[in-house]
N, C-alpha and C positions, 0 to 999 in steps of 0.2 A: 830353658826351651828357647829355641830361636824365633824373634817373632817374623812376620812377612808384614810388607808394607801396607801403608794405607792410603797411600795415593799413587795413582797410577804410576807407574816407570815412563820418565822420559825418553823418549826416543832421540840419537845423538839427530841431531840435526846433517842435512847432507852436505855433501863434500861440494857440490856444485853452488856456486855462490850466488846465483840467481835461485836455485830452489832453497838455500838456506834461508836468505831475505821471505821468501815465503813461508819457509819454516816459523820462523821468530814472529811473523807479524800474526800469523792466525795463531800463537801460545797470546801473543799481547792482548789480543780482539776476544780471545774464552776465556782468558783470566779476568780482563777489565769487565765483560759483561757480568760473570760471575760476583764480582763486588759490586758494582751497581745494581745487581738483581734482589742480594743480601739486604743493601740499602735502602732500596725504592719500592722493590716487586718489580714482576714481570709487568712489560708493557707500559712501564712508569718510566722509559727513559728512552729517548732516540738514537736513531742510529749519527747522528750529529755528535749526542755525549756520548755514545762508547767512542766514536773515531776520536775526539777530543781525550777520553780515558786510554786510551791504549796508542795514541799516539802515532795513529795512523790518516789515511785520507778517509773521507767517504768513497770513494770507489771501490780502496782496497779492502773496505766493510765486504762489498757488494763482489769481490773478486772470491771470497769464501763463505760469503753467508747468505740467505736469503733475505733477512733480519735479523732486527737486533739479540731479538727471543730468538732467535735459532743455533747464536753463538751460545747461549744460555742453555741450551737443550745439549750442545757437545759437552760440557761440561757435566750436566747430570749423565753422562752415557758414558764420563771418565770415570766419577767416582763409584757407582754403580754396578763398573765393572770392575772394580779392582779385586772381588771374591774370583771370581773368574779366571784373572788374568793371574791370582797367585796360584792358582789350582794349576792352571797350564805349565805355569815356572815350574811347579812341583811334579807334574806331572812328567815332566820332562828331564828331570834332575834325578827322580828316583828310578830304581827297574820295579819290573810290573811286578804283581804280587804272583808266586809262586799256583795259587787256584785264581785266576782274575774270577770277578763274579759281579754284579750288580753288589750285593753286599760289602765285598772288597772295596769296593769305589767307595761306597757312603762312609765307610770308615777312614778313608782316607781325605773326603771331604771334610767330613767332622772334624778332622786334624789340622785342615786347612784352614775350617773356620776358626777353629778355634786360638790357633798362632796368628791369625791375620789381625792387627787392630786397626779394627772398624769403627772405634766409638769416635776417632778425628772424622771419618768422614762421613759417617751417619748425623751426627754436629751439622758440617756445612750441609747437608742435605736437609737436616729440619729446619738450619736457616732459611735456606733458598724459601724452601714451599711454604714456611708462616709466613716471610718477607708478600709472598705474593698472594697469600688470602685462598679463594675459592675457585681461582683462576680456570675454567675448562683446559686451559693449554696445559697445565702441570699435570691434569686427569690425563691430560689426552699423551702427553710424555712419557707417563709413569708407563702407562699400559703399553708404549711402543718401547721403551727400553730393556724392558720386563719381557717381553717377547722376543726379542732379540739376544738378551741375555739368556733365556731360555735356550734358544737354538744354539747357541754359542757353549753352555755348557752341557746338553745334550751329544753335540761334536766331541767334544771332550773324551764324555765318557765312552761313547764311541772307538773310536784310537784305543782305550784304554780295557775296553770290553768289548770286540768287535763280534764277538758271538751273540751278543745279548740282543732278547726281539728289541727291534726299536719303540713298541709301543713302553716298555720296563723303562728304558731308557728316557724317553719325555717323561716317564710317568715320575723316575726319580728324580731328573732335573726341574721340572715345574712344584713337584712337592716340598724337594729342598729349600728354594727360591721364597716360596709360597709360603713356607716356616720362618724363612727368616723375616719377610716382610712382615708379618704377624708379628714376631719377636719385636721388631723395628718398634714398630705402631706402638708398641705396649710399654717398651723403655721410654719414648718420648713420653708418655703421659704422664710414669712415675717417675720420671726425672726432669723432666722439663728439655730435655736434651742438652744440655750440659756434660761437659767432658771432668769430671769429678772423679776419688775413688769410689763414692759410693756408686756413681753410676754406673763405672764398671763392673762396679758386683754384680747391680744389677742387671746388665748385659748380660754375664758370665750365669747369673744363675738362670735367665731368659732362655739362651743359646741352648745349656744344659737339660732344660727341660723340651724343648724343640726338637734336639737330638736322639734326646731318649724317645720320644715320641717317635719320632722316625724308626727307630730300631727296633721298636717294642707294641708299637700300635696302640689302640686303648681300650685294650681288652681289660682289663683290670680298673 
């Protein structure tokens, strides 16, 4: 089985050499923040040491970010969405299913989630939020990325079921979302979040039961 990545797709940088320098400096200012957030927590490092960590001015902090947690906030909205952004790949790659349906889509999501490995970036995602404690800003992140990502693969499905009421359509893209976060939550506890084989299993038998639950409900 072919797997689908687990970290976002780089976009090539542009051709124009003043927009490429600003290409490369905002990857350097989300990855440096990224490692100082792992390291510190949020809000335990200034916008002085990311410019120092990524090897830029302060200015050109200020030329992409509001703050230093906000470079820190693009990077949980990378990893977050890479479920998303391989469903689009896929979506795109395949032809539509012969009956499209609400149904047809989850089945095709499940296939997505399933080839996609997520346990690298579920990893840096439970770094990030232990690194940073109880933080309201991670509360306040989770819940705007999560929203976002919602609407983003509600679109999706969309394009892909354009018959289907839109209410089916939030309704399966917030519930899918909604499963995995659950899922998420429950492998970090029994795994510590650790990228291991057993943690995979444990993912994989997580996912599996989330899945069927989607399919099957719990009637039984």
């Amino acid at each position: 089985m072919t797997h689908l990545p687990a970290e976002p797709a780089q976009d090539r940088p542009p051709e124009d050499r003043r927009e490429a320098v600003k290409y490369h400096n905002r990857r350097a200012i989300i990855d440096a923040a990224a490692a100082l957030a792992a390291e510190r927590g949020l809000g335990r490092f200034t916008v002085h040491d990311l410019a120092e960590r990524a090897g830029v001015s302060r200015r050109t902090i200020f030329n992409h970010f509001a703050s230093a947690d906000d470079a820190v906030y693009a990077r949980f909205s990378e990893l977050l969405g890479v479920f998303v952004d391989n469903f689009a790949h896929v979506v795109e790659a395949t032809p539509p299913p012969t009956n499209p349906s609400p149904g047809a889509v989850l089945e095709q999501l499940a296939d997505v989630i399933e080839r996609t490995e997520l346990v690298p970036a579920m990893c840096h995602i439970a770094h990030l939020m232990g690194a940073s404690g109880d933080s309201p800003i991670t509360a306040m992140w989770a819940h705007e990325v999560f929203q976002t990502l919602t609407a983003r693969l509600a679109a999706e499905i969309t394009d892909r079921v354009p018959g289907a009421p839109s209410f089916t359509v939030d309704l399966l893209a917030s519930l899918l979302l909604h499963a995995l976060a659950v899922a998420f939550e429950r492998w970090a506890e029994e795994t510590g979040a650790v990228d291991t084989p057993d943690s995979r299993t444990t993912w994989h038998r997580l996912l599996r039961e989330a899945v069927e639950r989607l399919r099957h409900g719990f009637a039984d």
